[in-house]
C-alpha positions as CSV (number, residue, x, y, z in Angstrom):
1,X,-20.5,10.2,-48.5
2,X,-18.2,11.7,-46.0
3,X,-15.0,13.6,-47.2
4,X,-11.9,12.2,-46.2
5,X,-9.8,14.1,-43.7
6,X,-7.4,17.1,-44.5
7,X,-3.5,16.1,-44.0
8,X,-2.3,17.8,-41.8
9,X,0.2,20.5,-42.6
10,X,4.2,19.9,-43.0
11,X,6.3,21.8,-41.2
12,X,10.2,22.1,-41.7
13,X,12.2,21.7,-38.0
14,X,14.9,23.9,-38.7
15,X,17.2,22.9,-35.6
16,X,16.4,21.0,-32.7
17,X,13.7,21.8,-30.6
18,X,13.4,20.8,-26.8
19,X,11.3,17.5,-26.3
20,X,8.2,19.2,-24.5
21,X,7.6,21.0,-27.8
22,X,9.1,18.4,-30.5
23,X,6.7,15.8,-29.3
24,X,3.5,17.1,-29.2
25,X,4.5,18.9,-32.3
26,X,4.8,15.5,-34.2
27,X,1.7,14.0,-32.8
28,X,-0.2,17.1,-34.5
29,X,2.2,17.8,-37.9
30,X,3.9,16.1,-40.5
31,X,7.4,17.3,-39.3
32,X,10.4,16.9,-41.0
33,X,14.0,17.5,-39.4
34,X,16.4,19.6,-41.7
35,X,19.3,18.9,-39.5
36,X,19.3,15.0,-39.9
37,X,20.0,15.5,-43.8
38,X,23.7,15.7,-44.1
39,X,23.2,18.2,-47.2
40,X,20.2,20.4,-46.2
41,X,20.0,22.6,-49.1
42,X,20.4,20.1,-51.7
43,X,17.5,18.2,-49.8
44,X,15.3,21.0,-49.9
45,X,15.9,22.2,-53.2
46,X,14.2,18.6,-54.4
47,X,11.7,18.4,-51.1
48,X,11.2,22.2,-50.3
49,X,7.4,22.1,-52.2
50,X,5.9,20.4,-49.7
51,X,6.4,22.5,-46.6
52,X,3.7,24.4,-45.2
53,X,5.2,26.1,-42.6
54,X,8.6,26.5,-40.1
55,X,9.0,25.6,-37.0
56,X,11.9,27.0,-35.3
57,X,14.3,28.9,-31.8
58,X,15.5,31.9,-31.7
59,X,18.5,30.7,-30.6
60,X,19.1,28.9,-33.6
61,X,16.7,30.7,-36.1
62,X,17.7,29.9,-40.1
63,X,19.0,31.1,-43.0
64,X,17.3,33.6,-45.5
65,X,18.6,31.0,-48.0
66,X,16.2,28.5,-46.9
67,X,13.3,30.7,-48.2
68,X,13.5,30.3,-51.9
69,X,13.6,26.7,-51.5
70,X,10.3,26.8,-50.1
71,X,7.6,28.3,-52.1
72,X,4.3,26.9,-50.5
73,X,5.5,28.5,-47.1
74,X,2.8,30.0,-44.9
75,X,4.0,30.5,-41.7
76,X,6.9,30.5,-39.3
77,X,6.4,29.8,-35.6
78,X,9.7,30.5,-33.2
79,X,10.5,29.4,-29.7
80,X,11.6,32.3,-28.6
81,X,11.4,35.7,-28.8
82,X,14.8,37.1,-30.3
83,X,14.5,37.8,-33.9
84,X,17.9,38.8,-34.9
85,X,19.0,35.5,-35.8
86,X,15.3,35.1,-38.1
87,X,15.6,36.3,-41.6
88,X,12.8,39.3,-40.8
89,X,13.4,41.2,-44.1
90,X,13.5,38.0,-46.0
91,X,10.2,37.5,-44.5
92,X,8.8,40.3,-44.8
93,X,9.1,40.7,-48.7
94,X,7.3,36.9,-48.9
95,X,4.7,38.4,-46.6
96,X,4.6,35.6,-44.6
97,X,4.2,35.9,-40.8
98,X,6.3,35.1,-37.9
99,X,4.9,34.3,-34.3
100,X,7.1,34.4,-31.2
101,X,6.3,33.1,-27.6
102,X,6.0,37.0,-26.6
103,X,4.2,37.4,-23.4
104,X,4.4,34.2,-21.9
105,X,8.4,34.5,-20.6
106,X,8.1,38.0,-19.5
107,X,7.8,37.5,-16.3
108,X,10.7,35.0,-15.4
109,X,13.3,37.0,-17.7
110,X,12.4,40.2,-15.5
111,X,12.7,37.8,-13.0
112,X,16.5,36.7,-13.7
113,X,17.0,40.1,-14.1
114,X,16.5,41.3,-10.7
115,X,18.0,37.7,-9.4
116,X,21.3,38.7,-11.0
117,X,21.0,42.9,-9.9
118,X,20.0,41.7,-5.7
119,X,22.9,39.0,-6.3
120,X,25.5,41.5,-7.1
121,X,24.6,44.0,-5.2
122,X,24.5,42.3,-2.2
123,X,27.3,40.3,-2.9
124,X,25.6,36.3,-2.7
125,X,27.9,34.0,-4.0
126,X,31.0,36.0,-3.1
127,X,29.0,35.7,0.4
128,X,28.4,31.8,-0.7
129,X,32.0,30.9,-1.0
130,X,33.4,33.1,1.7
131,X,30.9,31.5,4.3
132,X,31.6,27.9,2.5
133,X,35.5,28.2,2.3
134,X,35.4,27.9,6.2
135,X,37.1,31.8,5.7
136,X,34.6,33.3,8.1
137,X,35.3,31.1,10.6
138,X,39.1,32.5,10.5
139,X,38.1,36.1,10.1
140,X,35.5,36.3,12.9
141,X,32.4,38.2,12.5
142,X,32.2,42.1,10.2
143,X,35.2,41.2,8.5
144,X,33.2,40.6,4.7
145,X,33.7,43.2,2.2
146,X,30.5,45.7,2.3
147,X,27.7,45.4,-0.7
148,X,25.3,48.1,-2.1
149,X,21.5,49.4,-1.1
150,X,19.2,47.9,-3.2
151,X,16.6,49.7,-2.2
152,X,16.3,53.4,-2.6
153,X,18.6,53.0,-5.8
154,X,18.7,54.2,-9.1
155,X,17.5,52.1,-11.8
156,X,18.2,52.4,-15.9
157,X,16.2,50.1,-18.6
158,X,17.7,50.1,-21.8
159,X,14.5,48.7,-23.7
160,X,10.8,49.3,-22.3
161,X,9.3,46.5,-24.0
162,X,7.0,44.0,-22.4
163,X,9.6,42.3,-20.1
164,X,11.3,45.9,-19.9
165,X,8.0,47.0,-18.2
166,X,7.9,43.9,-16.3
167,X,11.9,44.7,-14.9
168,X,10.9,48.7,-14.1
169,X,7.4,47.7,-11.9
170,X,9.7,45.5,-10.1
171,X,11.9,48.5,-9.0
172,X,8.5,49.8,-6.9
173,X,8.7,47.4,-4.2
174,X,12.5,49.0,-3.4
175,X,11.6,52.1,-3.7
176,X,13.9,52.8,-6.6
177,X,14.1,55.7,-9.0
178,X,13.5,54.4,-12.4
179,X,14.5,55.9,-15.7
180,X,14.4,54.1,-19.7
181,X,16.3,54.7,-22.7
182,X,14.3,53.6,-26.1
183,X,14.5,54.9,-29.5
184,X,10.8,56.3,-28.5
185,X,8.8,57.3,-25.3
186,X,6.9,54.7,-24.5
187,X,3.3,56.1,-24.3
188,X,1.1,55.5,-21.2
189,X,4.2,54.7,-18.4
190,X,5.0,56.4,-15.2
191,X,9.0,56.3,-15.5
192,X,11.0,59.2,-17.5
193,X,12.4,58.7,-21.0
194,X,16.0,59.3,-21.0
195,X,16.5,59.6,-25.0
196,X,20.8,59.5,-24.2
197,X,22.2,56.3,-23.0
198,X,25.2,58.1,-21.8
199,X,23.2,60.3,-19.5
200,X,21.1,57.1,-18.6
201,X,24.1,55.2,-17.5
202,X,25.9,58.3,-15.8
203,X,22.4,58.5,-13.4
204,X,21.9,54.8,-12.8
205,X,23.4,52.4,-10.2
206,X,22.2,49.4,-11.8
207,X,21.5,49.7,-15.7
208,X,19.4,46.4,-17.3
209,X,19.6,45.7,-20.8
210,X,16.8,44.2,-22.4
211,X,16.5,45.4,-26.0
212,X,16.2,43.8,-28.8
213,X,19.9,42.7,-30.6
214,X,20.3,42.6,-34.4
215,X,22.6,45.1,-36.2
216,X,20.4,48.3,-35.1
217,X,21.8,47.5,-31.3
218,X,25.2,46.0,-31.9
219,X,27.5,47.4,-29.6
220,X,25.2,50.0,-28.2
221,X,26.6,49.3,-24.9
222,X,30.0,50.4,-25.5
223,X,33.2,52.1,-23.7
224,X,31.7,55.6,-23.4
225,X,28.3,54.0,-21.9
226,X,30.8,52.1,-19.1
227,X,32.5,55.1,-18.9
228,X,29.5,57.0,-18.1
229,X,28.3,54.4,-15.9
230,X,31.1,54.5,-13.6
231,X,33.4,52.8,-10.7
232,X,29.6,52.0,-8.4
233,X,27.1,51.0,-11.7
234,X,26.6,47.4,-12.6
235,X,25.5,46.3,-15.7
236,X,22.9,43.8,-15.9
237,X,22.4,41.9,-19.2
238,X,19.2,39.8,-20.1
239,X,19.2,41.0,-23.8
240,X,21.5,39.9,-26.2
241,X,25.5,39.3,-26.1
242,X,25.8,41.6,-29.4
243,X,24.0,44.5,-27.4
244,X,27.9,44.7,-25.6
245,X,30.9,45.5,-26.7
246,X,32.4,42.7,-24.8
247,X,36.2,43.9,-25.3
248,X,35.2,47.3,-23.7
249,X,33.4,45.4,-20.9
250,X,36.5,43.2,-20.1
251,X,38.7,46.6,-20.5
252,X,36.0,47.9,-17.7
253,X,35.9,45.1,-15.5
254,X,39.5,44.9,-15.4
255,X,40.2,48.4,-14.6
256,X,37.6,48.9,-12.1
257,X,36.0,51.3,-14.6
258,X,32.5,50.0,-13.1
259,X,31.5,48.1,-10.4
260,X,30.7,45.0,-11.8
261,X,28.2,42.9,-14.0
262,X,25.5,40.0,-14.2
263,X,25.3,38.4,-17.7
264,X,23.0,36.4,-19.2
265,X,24.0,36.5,-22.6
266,X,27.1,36.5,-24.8
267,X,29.1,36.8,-27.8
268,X,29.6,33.2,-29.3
269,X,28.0,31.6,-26.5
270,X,27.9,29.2,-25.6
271,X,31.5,29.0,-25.9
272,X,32.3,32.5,-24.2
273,X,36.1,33.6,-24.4
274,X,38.4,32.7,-21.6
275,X,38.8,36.4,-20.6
276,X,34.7,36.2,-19.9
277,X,34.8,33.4,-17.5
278,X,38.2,34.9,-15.8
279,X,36.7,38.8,-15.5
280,X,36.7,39.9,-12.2
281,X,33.5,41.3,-10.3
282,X,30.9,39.2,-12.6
283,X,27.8,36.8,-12.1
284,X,27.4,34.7,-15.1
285,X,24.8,32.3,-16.4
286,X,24.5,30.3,-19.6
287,X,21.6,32.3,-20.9
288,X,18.7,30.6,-18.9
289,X,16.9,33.7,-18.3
290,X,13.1,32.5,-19.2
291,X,14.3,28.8,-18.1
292,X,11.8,28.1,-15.0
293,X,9.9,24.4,-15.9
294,X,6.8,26.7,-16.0
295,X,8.0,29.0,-18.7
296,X,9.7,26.8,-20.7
297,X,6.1,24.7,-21.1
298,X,4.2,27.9,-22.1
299,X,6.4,28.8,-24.4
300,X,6.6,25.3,-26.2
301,X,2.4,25.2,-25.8
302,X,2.7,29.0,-27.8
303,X,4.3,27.5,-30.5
304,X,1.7,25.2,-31.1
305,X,-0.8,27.7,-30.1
306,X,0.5,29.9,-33.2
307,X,0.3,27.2,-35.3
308,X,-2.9,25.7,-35.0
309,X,-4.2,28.9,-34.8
310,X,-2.7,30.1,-38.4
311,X,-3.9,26.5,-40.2
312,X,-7.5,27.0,-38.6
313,X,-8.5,30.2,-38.5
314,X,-5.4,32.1,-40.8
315,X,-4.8,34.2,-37.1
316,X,-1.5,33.9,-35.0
317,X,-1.8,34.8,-31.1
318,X,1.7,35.9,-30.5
319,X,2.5,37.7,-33.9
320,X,5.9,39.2,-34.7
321,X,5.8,40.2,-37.9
């Protein structure tokens, strides 16, 4: 007599998930939505039992209150790979693991990285509008405002982490002198460990930020660092909003204090103050670093990837903690 087949395992949705990950994720789990109950704890303090594992973004991540509530949890598998808004501590005392999509974005945030440094530098949607505006025309030819050398320049990673490694090989093909700051050398790469950030910044004409955020960073970008960076550094953000003290930013922007920056990321994004969007001398985007179609699909396939491979075989391929 054959046995009858395992069910498979429930996962709690913590917030919403893009559609090329929520579907196949239903066709393989028992999901349920926490978001569509319009008193989540209260739910899950009746229903929490029955959960086998979380599914959720870093974007979004969940509350360390959520955890008691479910004491059959195995796993938790995150879109993503930020972890400062992902009860890690919490975690951490339950013993259960936490899998990222680490290793499969690296490439397209270092990417948007170097899209937002070349843009600045070279001044392309200043260049955009001016040529658009019909101003050209008017001025005649040698009359736009000069940019900065890419190549042949000084380059500071704040971070050497995967996509940190990924951002510093890039600097090769310009030629560019290329210096980290990390709490650590980084064992087994060619670039110099600069263990001050103020002395990082005061040697680099283009500083990229792409450390972890959480309370350990917070403001670790602040006036002093701007300071040190100067009236020709731009500051290149793919990190974490928190990572920047944004008031000293805007207070450095304003007065010239440095050249300019490229921003990915924000406090309170998505709804970024009115002094953010107004700053002079800036590139903004809406935190789509790792968004390419490509990217976006191998992350929402790691997910699964993590998951399946935790119910099967107890492993995870991207593992966090």
């Amino acid at each position: 007599m054959s046995s009858s087949p395992r069910p498979a395992p429930r996962l709690l949705q913590t917030g919403p998930l893009v559609p090329s990950l929520a579907e196949p994720l239903n066709a393989r789990y028992t999901v349920e939505r926490l978001f569509d109950h319009p008193d989540p704890l209260t739910w899950l303090r009746a229903e929490g039992a029955r959960f086998d594992g979380i599914a959720c973004s870093a974007g979004l991540g969940f509350s360390a209150d959520l955890l008691p509530l479910l004491p059959a949890l195995q796993v938790v598998s995150s879109y993503g790979v930020g972890l400062d808004k992902i009860p890690q501590d919490a975690l951490r005392a339950r013993g259960i693991p936490l899998a990222t999509t680490g290793g499969v974005l690296d490439d397209c945030v270092a990417d948007a990285a170097w899209a937002l440094l070349m843009a600045l530098g070279r001044r392309v949607v200043e260049a955009d509008a001016y040529v658009r505006s019909g101003q050209w025309a008017q001025d005649g030819l040698n009359q736009f405002p000069l940019g900065r050398r890419i190549s042949g320049a000084r380059l500071g990673v704040v971070g050497l982490g995967r996509i940190g490694q990924v951002v510093a090989r890039r600097a090769a093909g310009f030629d560019m002198r290329v210096a980290y700051h990390s709490r650590r050398p980084v064992a087994g790469v060619p670039w110099r460990h600069e263990p001050d950030l103020c002395a990082l910044a005061r040697d680099s004409d283009f500083l990229v930020l792409i450390t972890a955020g959480g309370e350990a960073t917070r403001h670790l970008v602040n006036a002093p660092v701007l300071e040190a960076l100067g009236p020709r550094g731009y500051l290149i953000n793919v990190a974490r909003g928190s990572v920047v003290d944004e008031a000293a930013l805007l207070q450095a922007l304003a007065s010239g204090q440095i050249a300019g920056a490229g921003l990915d990321v924000f406090d309170n994004e998505p709804a970024i103050s009115a002094a953010m969007r107004a700053a002079p001398r800036t590139l903004l985007m809406p935190h789509i670093a790792s968004a390419t179609e490509e990217t976006r699909q191998a992350m929402a396939q790691r997910v699964i990837d993590n998951l399946d491979a935790w119910f099967e075989r107890g492993e995870l391929v991207s593992p966090a903690l």
